[in-house]
N, C-alpha and C positions, 0 to 999 in steps of 0.2 A: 504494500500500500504506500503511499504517495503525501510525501510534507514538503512545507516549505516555507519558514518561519521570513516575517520582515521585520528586521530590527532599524534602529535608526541611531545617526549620531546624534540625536536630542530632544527634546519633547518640540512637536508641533512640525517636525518635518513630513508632514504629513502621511504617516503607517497607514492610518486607519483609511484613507480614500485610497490608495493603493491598493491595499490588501480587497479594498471591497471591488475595486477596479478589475484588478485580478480574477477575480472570485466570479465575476460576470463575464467575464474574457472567459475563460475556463470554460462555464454554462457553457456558450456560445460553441467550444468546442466538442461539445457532448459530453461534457467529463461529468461523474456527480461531486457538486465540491459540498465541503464545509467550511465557516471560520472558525477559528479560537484564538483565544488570548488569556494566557493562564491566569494572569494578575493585573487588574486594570484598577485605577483609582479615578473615581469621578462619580458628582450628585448628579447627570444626568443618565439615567435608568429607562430598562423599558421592562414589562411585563413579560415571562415567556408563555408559551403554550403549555406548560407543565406547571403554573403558578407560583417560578421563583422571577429572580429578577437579576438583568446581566447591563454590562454596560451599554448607551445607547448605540456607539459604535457596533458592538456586535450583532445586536439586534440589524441596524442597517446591511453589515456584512452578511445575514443571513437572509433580508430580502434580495442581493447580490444573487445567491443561489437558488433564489425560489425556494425557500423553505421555512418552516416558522421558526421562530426564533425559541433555542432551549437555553436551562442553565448551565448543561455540562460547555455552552461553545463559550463560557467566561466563567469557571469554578470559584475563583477567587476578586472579590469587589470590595475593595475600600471606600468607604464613602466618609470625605474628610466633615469631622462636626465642627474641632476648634482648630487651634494651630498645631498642636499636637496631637490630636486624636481623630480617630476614625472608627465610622461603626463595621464589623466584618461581618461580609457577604461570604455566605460557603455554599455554595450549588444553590445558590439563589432564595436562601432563607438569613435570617438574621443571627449572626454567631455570638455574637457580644460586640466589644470595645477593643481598639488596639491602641496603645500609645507610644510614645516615641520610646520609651523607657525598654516594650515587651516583644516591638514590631519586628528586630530579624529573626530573634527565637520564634517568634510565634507563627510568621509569616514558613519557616525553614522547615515545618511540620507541619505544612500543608503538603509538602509536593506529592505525596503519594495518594490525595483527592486531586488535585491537579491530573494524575497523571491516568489516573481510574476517568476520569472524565474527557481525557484526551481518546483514552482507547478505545469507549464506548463511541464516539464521533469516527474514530477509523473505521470501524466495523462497517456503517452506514455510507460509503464514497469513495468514491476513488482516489482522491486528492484531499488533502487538509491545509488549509491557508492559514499561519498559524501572525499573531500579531503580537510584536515584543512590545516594553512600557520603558519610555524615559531613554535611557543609552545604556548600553555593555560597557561604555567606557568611563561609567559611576566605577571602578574601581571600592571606592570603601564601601559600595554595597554588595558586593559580590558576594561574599561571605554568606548564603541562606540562600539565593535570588532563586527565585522561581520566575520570575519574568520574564528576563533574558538567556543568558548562556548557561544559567543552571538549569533551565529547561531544557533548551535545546542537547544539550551534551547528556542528561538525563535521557530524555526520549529519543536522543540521536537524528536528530532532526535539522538539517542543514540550512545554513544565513544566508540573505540575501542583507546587506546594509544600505541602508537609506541614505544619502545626505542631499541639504537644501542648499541649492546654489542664490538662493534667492536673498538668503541673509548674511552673503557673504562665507567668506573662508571653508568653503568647500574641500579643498584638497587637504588642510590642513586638520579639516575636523575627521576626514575620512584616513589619512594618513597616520595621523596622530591616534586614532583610535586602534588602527594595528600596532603604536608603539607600546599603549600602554596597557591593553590584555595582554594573558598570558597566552602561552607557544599553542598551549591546550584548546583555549576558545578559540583563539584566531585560525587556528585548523577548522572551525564551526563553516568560518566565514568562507563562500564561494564566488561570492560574485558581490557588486555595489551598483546602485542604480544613482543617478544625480537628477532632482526632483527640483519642481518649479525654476524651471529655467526659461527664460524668457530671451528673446534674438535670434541670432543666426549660431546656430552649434556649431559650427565649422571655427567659429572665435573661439572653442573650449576644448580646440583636436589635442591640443597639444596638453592641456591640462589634465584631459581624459586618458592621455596615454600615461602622464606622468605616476597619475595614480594607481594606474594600472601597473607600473615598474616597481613603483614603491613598495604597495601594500605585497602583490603576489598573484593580486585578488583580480578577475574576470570583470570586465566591465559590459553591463546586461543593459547600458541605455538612460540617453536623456530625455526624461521625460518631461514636455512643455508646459506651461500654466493651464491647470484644469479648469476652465473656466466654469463647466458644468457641474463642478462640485459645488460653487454659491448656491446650487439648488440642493444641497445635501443637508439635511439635518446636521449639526456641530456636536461634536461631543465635549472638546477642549475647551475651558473657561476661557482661553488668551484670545479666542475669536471677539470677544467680547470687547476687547483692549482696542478694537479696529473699527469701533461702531462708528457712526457716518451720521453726520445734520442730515433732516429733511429736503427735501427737491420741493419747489416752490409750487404751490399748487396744489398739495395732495393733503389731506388729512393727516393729523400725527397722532400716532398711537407709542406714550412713553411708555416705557417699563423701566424703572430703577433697576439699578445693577448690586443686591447686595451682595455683600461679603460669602454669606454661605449657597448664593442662590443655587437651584437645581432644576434639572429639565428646562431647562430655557428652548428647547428647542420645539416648545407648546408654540412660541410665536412664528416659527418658520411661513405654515400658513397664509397668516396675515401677508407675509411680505411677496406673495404670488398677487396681491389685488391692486391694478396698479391705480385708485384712488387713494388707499393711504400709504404713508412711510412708515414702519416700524424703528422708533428711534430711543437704544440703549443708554440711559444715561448713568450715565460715570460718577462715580465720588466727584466731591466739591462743587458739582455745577447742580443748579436749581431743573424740577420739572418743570418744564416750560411753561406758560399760560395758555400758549396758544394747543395745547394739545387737545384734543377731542374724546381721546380715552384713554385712561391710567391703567394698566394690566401689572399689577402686585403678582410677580412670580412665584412660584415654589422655592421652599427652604429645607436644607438639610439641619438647621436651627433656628428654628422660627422666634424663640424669645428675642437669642441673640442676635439676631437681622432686625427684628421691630424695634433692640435699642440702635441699633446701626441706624436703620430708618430715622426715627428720631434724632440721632444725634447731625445728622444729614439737613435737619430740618424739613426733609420729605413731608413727614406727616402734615406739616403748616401747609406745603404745597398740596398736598391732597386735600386735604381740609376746605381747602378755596376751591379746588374743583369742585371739590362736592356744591358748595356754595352755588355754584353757579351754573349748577343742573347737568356738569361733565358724566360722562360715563366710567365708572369705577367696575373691575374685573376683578376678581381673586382669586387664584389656583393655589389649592390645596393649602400651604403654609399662606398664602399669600390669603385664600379665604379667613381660617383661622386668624390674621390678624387685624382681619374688616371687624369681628365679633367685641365686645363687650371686654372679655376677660380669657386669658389663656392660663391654666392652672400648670405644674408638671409638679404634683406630689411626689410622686417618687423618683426623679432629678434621673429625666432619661435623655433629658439634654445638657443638663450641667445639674447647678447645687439646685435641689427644692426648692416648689417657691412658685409665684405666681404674679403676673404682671397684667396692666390694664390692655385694653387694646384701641382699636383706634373708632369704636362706637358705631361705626357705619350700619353694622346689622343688628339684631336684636337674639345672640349667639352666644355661646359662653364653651371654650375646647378645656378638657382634662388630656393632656399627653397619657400614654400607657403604655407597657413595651409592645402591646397584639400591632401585628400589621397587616393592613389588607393589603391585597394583593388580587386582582381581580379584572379582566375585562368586560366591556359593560356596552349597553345600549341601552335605546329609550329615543326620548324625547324634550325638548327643551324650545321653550321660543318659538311651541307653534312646529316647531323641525327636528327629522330623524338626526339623532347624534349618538357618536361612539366614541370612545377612550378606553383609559384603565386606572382603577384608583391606587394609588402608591402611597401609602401615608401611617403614622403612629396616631394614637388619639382618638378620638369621639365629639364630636361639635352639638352641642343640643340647643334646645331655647326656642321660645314662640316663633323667630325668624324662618326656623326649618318648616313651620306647618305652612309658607307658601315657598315649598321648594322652586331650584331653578330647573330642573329637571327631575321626568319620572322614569325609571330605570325599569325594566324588565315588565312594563307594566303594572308595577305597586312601589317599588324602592323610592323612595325621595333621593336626593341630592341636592348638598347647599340650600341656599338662600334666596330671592331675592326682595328688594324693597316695594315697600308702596307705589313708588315714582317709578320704578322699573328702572332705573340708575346707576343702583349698586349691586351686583352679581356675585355670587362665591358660589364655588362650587369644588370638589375633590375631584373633577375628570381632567386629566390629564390629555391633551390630543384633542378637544374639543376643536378645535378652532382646524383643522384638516376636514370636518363633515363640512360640505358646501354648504346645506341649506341652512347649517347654524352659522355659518361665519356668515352668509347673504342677511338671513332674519339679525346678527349684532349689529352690522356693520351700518343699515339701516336707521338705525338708532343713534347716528352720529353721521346721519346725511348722505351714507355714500350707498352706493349700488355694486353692490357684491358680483365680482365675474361668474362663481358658479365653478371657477376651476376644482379640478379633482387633484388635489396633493399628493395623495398616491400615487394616481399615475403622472403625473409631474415628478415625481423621485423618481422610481423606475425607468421611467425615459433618461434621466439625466446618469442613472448606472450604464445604461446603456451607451452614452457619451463620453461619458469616460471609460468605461472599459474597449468602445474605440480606438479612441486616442492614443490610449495604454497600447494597447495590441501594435498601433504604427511605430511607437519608439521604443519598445522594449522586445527584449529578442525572450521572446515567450516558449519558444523551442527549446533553449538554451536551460532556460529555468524548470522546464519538465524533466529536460536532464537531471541536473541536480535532484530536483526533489525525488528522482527515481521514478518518474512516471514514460519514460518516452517523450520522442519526438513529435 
């Protein structure tokens, strides 16, 4: 059977659109593929078809292959709560707490669920598209890794390395990363691809050779700027770092950018309608006035993001929207902090304790360690809608008896007001069902396209596994992974 691990020289040189690139290129050749990524740290999640929960990358990588998304194609998920701590993901259920203090012992006695969930995914394909985290050339992390080279040298499963030409010092990062692993892992290594390159490649013949004398290592292709990947759901928080002012003319939909946010990639959607701009804002700058609707995100620590909020002075800016009849959204944590009061008795976010919230709804959350986990349907706003609820906690109070949605035909979900103004609700993906995003968007003067986000992603796998296929020598890499030419 057939692997083929992408590692990279640093976070954000973009693995994960690759590996999904790949993964669709492959389909294409009739191969059955799978993704995985042994160890992934990120608050954006997606639900699988067996009711744990993997990171949102994978899940994408596994619409790549037309298949539904499981917890064995990402066993291990960190999800950071503070600076030092993170809740553990193990095959897609809630394992506890890791902190900086426990995280390589603890993480170093995963790998044999790691490695039980690799083999179940070979069983089922011909090929495994495996996704490494961060670099091999962390050096003081090697010690324990199950991410990178201690996977791969573990399951024997052979490197391709990533680097970005786009942020500079390419040969150096690529170069330098054969100097400073060991004889061990760099044997892992077969080949290197050079990623977001922009120009004429024929300017890089020479750089491209050099690396190739240097390292030892097979050069498999420069791959151009993915432009179709802007239609890809994000998994990386640094996308966030790149948000963009409005285009003059279109409605703006803020969303604050907190500290612990998660799933941000609920707003993709939106940004397919070309009447509004979806526009991230950043620490230090105020939400706008002229914004038309606030969408309060998801949090992987919701107390601690509403005093972030607060201390942002956000809440005054919402506040005033609300004032003046703006449209307010809350997803999941971001609902929770529309309500009354947010309690966490038994300190599953940090110390006990409980904080006000921002009064919008008439709602009151107790945290708890149960989490759901669930895919869902129904109805909302008059229109069919689907998601999945990802969340800790329980939301009660008069506000939920005129839910914003009815789920399975009896379930409620969230809130909304009197005025029809302020929305919460726990569905995650809402804003991909057409006739709910046409019937919100409405509501803020605009006239909703109707596009189908799904197949708007899909297409654009399709784009990019394209693209992929023209500058990467995809032959070359069957070799290696042991699948043929």
């Amino acid at each position: 059977m057939a692997a083929l691990m992408l590692q990279g020289t640093g976070s954000d040189v973009g693995k994960s659109v690759l590996v999904a690139a790949l993964c669709r290129a492959l389909l294409h050749r009739g191969l059955r593929v799978r993704p995985f990524k042994p160890q992934n740290m990120s608050n954006n999640a997606a639900v699988t078809v067996d009711g744990g929960e993997i990171g949102r990358a994978q899940a994408l990588q596994a619409i790549a292959c037309r298949v539904e998304p499981h917890s064995d194609m990402n066993p291990v998920l960190l999800k950071p709560q503070a600076d030092r701590t993170s809740q553990l993901i193990v095959h897609g259920r809630v394992r506890g707490t890791l902190g900086s203090g426990n995280f390589r012992e603890a993480r170093g006695a995963l790998m044999t669920e790691v490695l039980e969930s690799y083999e179940r995914l070979r069983r089922q394909c011909n090929i495994v598209v495996v996704e490494g985290a961060g670099s091999p050339a962390e050096i003081n992390l090697r010690a324990g890794d199950i991410a990178n080279m201690g996977f791969a040298r573990a399951a024997n499963v052979p490197v391709v390395l990533i680097g970005d030409i786009d942020r500079g010092g390419v040969i150096a990062s690529l170069v330098g990363t054969r100097a400073v692993i060991d004889t061990d892992d760099a044997a892992m290594i077969r080949g290197f691809l050079i990623n977001k390159f922009r120009g004429d490649p024929a300017l890089f013949e020479d750089g491209y050779r050099e690396i190739e004398k240097r390292s030892g290592w097979q050069g498999l292709g420069v791959i151009p700027w993915l432009k179709a990947a802007a239609r890809l759901p994000s998994e990386d928080a640094v996308i966030l770092e790149r948000a963009a002012d409005p285009h003059e003319g279109r409605r703006m939909i803020a969303c604050p950018i907190l500290p612990r946010i998660s799933n941000f990639d609920d707003l993709d959607p939106l940004k397919l309608e070309p009447g509004v701009e979806v526009v991230m804002i950043p620490p230090g700058r105020p939400i706008p006035a002229e914004a038309a609707m606030i969408v309060l995100p998801g949090s992987k620590a919701t107390i601690a993001d509403l005093a972030a909020l607060r201390a942002e002075g956000w809440d005054i800016d919402i506040l005033a929207h609300h004032r003046r009849g703006g449209l307010i959204v809350g997803l999941c944590g971001g609902y929770q902090m529309l309500g009354r009061r947010i309690a966490d008795p038994l300190g599953i976010e940090g110390a006990p304790g409980e904080v006000e919230g921002l009064d919008l709804l008439d709602v009151e959350t107790i945290l708890s360690p149960a989490k759901r986990l669930h895919h869902v349907e129904g109805y909302a706003l008059g229109a069919t809608v689907g998601g999945y609820e990802m969340h800790m906690g329980e939301t009660r109070g008069p506000g939920t008896e005129t839910p914003f949605a009815l789920l399975g035909g009896t379930a409620r979900d969230g809130a909304i007001n009197a005025d029809g103004n302020v929305i919460g609700s726990y569905l995650h993906g809402l804003f991909a069902s057409p006739d709910l995003r046409r019937a919100l968007l409405a509501r803020i003067d605009v006239v909703g396209s109707g596009r189908d986000y799904a197949a708007d992603v899909d297409a654009a796998l399709d784009d990019i596994a394209a693209e992929f296929a023209r500058h990467a020598d995809i032959d070359a890499m069957l070799r290696i992974a042991g699948g043929g030419a």
